[in-house]
Residue frames as qw, qx, qy, qz and C-alpha x, y, z in Angstrom:
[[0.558, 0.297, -0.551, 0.545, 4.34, 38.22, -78.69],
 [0.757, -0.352, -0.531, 0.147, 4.33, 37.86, -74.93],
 [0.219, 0.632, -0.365, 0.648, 6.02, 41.05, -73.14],
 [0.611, -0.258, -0.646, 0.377, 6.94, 40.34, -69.39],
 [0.293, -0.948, 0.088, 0.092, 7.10, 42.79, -66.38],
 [0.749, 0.418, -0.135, 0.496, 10.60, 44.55, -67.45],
 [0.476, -0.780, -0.148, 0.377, 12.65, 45.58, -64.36],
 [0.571, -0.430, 0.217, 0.665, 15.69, 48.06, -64.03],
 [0.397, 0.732, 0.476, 0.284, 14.22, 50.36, -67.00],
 [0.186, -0.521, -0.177, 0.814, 15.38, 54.03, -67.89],
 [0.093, 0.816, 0.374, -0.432, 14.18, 56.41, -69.29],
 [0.434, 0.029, 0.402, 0.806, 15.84, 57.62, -72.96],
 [0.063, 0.081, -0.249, -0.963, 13.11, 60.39, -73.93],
 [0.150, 0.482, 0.670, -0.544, 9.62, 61.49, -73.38],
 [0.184, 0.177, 0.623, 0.740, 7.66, 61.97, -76.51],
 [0.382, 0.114, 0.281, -0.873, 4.31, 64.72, -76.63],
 [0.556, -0.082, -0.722, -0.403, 2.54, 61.96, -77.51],
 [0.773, -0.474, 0.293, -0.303, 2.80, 60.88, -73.41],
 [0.866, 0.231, -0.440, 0.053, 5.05, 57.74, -75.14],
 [0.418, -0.726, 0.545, 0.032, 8.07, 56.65, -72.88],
 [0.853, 0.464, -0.226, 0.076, 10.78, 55.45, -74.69],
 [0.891, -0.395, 0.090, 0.205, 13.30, 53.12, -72.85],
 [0.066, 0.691, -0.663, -0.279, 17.10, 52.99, -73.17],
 [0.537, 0.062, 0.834, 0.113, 16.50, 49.13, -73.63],
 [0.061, -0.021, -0.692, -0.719, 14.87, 50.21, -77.21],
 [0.069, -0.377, -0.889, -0.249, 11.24, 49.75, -76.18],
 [0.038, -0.151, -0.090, -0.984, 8.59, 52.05, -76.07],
 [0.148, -0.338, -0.890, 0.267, 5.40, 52.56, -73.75],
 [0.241, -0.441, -0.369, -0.782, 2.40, 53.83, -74.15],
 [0.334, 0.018, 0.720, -0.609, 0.08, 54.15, -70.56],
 [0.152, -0.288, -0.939, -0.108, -2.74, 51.87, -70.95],
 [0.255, -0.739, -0.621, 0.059, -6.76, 53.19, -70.20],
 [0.199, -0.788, -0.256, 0.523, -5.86, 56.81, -70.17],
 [0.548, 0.538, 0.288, 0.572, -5.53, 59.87, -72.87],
 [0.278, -0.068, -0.087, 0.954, -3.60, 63.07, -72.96],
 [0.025, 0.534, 0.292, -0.793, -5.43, 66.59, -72.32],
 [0.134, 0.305, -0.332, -0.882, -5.41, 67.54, -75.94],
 [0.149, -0.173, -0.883, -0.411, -7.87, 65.03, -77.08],
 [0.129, -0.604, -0.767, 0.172, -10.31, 66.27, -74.86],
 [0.100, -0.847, -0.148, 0.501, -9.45, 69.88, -74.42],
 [0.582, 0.754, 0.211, 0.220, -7.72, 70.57, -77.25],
 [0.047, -0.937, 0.339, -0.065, -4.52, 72.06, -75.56],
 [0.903, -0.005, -0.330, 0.276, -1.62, 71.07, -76.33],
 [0.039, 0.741, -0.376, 0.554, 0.01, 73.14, -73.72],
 [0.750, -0.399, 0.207, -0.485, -1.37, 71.06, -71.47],
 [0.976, 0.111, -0.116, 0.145, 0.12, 67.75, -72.99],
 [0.446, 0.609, -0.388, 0.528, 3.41, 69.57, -72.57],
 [0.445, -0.507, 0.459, -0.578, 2.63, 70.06, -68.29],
 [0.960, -0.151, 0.032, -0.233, 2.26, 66.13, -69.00],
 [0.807, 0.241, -0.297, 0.450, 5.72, 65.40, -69.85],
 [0.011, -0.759, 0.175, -0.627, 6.87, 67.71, -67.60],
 [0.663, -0.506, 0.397, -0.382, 5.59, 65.97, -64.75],
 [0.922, 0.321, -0.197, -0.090, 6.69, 62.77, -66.40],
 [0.653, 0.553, -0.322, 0.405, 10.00, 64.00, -66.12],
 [0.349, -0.572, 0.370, -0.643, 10.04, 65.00, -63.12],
 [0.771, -0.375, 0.371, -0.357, 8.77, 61.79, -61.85],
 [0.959, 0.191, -0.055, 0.201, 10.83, 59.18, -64.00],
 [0.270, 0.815, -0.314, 0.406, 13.81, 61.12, -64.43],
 [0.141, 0.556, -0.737, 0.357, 17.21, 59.13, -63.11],
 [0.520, -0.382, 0.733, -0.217, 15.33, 56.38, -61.54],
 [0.024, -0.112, 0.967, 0.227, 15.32, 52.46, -62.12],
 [0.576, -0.006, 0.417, -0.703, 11.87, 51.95, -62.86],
 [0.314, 0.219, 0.923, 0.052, 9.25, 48.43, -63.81],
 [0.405, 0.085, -0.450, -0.791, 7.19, 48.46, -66.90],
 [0.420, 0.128, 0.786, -0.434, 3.61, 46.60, -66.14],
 [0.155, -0.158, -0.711, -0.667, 2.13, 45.56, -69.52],
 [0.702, -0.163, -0.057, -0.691, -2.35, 45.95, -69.50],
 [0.463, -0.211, 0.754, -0.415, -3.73, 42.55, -67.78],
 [0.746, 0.428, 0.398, -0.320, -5.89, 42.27, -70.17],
 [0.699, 0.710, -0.060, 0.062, -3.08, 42.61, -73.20],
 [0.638, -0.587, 0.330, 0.372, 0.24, 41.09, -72.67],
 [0.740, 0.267, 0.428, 0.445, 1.57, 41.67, -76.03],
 [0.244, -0.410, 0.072, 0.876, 2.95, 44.23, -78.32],
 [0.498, 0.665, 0.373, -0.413, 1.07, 46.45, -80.88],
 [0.839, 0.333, 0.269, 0.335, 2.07, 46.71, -84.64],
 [0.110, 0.892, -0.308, 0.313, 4.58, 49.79, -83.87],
 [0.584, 0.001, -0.591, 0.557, 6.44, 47.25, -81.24],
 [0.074, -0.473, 0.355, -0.803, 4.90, 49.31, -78.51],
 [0.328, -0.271, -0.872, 0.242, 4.07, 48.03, -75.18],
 [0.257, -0.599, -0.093, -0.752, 0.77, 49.20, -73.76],
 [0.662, -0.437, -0.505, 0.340, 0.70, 48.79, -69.80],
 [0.417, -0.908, -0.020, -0.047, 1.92, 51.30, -66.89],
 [0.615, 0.600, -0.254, 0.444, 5.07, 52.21, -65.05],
 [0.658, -0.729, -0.172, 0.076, 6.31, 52.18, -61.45],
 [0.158, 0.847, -0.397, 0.315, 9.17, 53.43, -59.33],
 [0.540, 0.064, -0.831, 0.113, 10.79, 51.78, -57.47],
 [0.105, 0.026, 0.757, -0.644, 8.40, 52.42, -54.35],
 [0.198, 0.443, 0.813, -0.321, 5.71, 51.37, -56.07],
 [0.279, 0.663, 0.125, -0.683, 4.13, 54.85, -57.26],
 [0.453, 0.519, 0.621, 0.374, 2.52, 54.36, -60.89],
 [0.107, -0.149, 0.341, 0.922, 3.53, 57.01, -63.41],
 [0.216, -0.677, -0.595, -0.376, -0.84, 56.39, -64.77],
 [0.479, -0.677, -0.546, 0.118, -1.88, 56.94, -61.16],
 [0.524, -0.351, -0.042, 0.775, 0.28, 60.04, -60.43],
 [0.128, -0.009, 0.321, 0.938, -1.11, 61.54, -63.33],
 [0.345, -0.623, -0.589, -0.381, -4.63, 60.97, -62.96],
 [0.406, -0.605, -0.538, 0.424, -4.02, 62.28, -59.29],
 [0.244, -0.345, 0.103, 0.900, -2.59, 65.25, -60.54],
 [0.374, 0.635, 0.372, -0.564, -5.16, 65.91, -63.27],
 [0.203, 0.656, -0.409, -0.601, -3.75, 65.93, -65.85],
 [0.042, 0.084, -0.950, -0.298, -5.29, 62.47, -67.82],
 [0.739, -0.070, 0.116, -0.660, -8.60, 61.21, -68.45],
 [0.467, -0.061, 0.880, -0.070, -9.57, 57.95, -68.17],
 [0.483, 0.519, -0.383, -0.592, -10.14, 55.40, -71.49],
 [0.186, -0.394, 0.895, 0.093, -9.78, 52.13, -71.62],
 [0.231, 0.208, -0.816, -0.487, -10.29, 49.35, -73.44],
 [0.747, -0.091, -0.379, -0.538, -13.24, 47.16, -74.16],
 [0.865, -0.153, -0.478, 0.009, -11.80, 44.00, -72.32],
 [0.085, -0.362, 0.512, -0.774, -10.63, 46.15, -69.08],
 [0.332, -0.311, -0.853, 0.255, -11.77, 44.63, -66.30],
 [0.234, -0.828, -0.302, -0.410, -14.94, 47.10, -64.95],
 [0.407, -0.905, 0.052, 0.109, -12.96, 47.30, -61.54],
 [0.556, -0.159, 0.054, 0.814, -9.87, 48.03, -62.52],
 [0.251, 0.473, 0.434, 0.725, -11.39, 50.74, -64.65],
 [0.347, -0.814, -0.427, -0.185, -13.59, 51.60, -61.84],
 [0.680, -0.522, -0.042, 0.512, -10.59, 51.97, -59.41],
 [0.287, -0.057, 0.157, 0.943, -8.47, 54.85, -62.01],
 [0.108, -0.724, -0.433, -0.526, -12.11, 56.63, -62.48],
 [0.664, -0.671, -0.303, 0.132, -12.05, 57.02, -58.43],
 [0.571, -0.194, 0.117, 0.789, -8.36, 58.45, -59.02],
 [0.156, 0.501, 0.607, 0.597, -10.03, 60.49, -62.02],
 [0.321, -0.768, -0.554, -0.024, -13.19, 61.61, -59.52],
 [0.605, -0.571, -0.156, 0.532, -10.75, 63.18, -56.87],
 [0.535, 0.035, 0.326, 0.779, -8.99, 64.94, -59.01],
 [0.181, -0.634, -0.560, -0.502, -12.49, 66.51, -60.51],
 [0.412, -0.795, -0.433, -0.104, -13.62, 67.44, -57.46],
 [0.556, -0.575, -0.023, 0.600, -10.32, 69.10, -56.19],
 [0.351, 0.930, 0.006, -0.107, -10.51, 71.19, -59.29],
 [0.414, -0.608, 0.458, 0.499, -6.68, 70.11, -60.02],
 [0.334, -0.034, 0.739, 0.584, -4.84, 70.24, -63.93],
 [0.133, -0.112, -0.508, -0.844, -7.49, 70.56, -66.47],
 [0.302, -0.558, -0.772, 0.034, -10.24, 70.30, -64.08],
 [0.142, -0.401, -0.281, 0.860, -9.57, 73.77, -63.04],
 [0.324, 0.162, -0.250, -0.898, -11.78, 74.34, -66.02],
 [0.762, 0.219, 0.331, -0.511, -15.43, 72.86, -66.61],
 [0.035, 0.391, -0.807, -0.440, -14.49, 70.20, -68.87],
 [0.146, 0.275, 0.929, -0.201, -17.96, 67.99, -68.03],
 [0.271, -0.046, -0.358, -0.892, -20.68, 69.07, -71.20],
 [0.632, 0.226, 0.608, -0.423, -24.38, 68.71, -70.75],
 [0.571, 0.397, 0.682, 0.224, -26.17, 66.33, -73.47],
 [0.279, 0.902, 0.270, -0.188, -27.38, 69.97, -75.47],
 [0.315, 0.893, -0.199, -0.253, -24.21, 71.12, -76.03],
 [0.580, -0.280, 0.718, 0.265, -22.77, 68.24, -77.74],
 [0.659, 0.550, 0.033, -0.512, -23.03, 68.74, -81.38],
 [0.864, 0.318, 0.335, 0.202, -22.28, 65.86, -84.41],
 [0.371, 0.874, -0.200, 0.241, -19.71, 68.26, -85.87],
 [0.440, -0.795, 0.417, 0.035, -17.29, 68.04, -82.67],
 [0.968, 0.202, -0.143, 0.029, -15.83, 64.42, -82.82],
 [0.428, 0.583, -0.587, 0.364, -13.88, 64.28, -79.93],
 [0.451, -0.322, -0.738, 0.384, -13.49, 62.67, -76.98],
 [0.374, -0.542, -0.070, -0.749, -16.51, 63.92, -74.36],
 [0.105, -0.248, -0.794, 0.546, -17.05, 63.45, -70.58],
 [0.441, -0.347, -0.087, -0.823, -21.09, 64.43, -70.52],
 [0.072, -0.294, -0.861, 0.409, -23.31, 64.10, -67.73],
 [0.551, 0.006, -0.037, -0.833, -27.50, 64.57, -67.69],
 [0.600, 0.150, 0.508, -0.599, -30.62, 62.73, -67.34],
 [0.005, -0.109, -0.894, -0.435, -31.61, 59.72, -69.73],
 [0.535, 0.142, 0.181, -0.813, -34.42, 60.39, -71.18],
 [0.930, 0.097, -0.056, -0.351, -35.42, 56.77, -73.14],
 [0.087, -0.458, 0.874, 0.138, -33.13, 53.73, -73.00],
 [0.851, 0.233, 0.002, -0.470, -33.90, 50.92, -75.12],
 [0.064, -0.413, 0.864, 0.282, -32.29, 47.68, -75.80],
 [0.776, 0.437, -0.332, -0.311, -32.17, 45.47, -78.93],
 [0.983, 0.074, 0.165, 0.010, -30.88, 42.23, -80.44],
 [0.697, 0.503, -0.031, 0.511, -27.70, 44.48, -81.00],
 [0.520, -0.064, -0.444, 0.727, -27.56, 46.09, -78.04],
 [0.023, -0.829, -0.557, 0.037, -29.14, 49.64, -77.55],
 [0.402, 0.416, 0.111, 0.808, -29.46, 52.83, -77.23],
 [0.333, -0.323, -0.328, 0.823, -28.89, 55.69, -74.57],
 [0.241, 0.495, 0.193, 0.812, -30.80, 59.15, -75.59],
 [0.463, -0.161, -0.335, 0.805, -30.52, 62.32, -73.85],
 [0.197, 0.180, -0.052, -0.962, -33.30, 64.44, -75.74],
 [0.605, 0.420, 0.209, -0.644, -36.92, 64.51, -76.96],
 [0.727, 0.533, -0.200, -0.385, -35.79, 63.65, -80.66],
 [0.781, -0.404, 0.393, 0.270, -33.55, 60.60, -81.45],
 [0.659, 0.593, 0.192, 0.421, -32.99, 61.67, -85.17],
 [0.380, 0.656, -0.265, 0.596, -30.80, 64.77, -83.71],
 [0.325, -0.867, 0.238, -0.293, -30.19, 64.62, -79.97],
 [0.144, -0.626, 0.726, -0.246, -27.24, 63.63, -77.93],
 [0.944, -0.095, -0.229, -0.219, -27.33, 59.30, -77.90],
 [0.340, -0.619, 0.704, -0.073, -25.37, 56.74, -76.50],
 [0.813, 0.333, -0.268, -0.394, -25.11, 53.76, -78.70],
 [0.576, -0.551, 0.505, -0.332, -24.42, 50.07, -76.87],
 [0.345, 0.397, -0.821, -0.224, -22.44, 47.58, -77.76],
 [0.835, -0.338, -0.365, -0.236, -24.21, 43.90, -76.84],
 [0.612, 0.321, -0.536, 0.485, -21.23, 43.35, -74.33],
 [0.075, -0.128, 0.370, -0.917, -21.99, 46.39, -72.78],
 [0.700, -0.187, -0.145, -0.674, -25.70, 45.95, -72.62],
 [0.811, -0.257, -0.524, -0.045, -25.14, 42.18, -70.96],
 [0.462, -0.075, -0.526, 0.710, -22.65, 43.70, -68.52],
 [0.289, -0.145, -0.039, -0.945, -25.32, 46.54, -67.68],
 [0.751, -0.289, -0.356, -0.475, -27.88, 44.18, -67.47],
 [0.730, -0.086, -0.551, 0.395, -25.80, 42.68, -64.46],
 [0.409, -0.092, -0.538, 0.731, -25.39, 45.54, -62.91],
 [0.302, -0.064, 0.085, -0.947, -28.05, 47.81, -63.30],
 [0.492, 0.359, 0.596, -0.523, -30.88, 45.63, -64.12],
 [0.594, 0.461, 0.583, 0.307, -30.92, 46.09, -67.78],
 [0.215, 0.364, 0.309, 0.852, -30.95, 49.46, -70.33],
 [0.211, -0.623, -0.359, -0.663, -34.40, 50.35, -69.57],
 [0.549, -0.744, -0.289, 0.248, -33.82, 50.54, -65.59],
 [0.313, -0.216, 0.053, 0.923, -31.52, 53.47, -66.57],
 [0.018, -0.720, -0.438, -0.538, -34.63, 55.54, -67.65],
 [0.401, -0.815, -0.321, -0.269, -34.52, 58.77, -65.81],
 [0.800, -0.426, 0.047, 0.420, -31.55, 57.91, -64.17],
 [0.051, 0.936, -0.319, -0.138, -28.36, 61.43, -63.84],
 [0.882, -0.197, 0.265, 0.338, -25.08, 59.43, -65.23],
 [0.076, 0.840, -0.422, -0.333, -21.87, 60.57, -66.74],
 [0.902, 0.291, 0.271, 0.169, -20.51, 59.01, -70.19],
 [0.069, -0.769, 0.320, 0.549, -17.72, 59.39, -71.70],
 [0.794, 0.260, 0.518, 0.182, -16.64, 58.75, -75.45],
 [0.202, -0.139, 0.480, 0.842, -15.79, 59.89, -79.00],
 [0.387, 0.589, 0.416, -0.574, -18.27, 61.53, -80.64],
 [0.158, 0.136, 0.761, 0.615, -19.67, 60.73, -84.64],
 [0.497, 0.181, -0.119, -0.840, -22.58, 61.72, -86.71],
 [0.140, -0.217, -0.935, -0.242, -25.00, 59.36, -86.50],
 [0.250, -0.777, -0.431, -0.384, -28.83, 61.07, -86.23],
 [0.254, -0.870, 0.281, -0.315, -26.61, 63.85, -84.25],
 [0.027, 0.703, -0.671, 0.234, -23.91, 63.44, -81.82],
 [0.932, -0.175, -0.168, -0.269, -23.30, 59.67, -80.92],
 [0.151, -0.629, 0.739, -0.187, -20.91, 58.10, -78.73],
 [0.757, 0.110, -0.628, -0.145, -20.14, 54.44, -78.77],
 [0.627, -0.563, 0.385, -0.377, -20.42, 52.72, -75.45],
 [0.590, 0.378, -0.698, 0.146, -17.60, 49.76, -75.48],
 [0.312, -0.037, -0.718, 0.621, -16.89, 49.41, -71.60],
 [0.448, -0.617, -0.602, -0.234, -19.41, 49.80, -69.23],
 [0.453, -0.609, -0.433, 0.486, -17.56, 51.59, -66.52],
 [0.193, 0.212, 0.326, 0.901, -17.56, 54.03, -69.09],
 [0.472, -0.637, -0.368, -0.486, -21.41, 54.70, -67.66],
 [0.284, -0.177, -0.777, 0.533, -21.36, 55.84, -64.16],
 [0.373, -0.672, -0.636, 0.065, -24.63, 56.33, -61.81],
 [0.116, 0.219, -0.348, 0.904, -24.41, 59.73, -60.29],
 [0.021, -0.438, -0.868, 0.231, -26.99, 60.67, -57.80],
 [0.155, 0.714, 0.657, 0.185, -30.28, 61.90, -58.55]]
């Protein structure tokens, strides 16, 4: 089903999920971004998200922007997409300025749109604001196959290799137990566009971010490519 841009919206109740549920009956999730607790594990934090939420929705008329890439609804009837005021100011973007979201997003995100709420993301980081006031960025070592949660690591590839299934990212000496990064073929053709290919990321300082599984140690799945970013040497 088709969901339009839905004007003249209010607000009926701000779930600690991050949801926003409408007085029209419908119910929005923010698109390409995940609460604090999935990364940090506080859910105090998620709670300083609705907060500001409220604060910033709270009594006005605002527009629901379904994802570009997904105009439709999911099998809970929820619409994933964004939220404006009426001057414009995105309820995503507000939080990512403010710190208090990471960036996530989906496989069939356009790279710059993704690139463009990392850049929102960055700032934040560097201004030490919301949950950036703590280190939240792990090196490859102390990622262990036990965690299995969403990680933001940055460090130094140490082999990249691509296959007939994409490839693979790794971060240590051993690949049977260190830190990896495991590429979808998508990713690996969009990579190969913009870097050059897998193996021209040898050596190269970049920051990944992902869920983390047991697969010969801690592995993250690489879906989106702007999920990999270049940092400098």
């Amino acid at each position: 089903m088709t969901v339009d841009t839905l004007a003249g919206q209010r607000v009926q109740e701000l779930r600690s999920t991050g949801e926003i549920m409408l007085k029209s009956g419908d119910t929005v999730c923010l698109a390409d971004v995940v609460m604090p607790s999935v990364l940090i594990g506080d859910a105090g934090m998620d709670e300083r998200v609705i907060a500001t939420l409220k604060i910033f929705l709270d009594g006005k008329d605002i527009q629901v922007v379904p994802s570009s890439d997904w105009a439709g609804r999911d099998r809970y009837g929820r619409i994933s997409g964004d939220v404006v005021d009426p001057t414009g100011l995105s309820a995503r973007d507000h939080l990512l300025s403010a710190g208090l979201v990471m960036v996530y997003a989906g496989a069939d995100r356009p790279a710059g749109e993704v690139t463009a709420l990392l850049a929102r993301e960055d700032l934040a980081r560097e201004q030490e604001r919301g949950l950036w006031r703590s280190p939240q960025v792990l090196d490859p070592a102390q990622v262990t196959a036990s965690r299995q949660t969403m990680v933001l690591v940055e460090g130094i590839i140490r082999r990249a290799q691509e296959t007939s299934s994409g490839g693979y990212l790794n971060f240590g000496d051993d690949w049977r137990t260190d830190f990896t990064v495991k590429v979808s073929p998508a990713a690996a053709k969009a990579l190969r566009r913009r870097d050059g290919g897998l193996e021209a990321l040898n050596g190269r300082m970049v920051r990944v971010r992902g869920w983390v599984r047991p697969e010969n140690g801690p592995m993250i799945d690489l879906d989106q490519p702007a999920h990999l970013e270049l940092l400098p040497p």
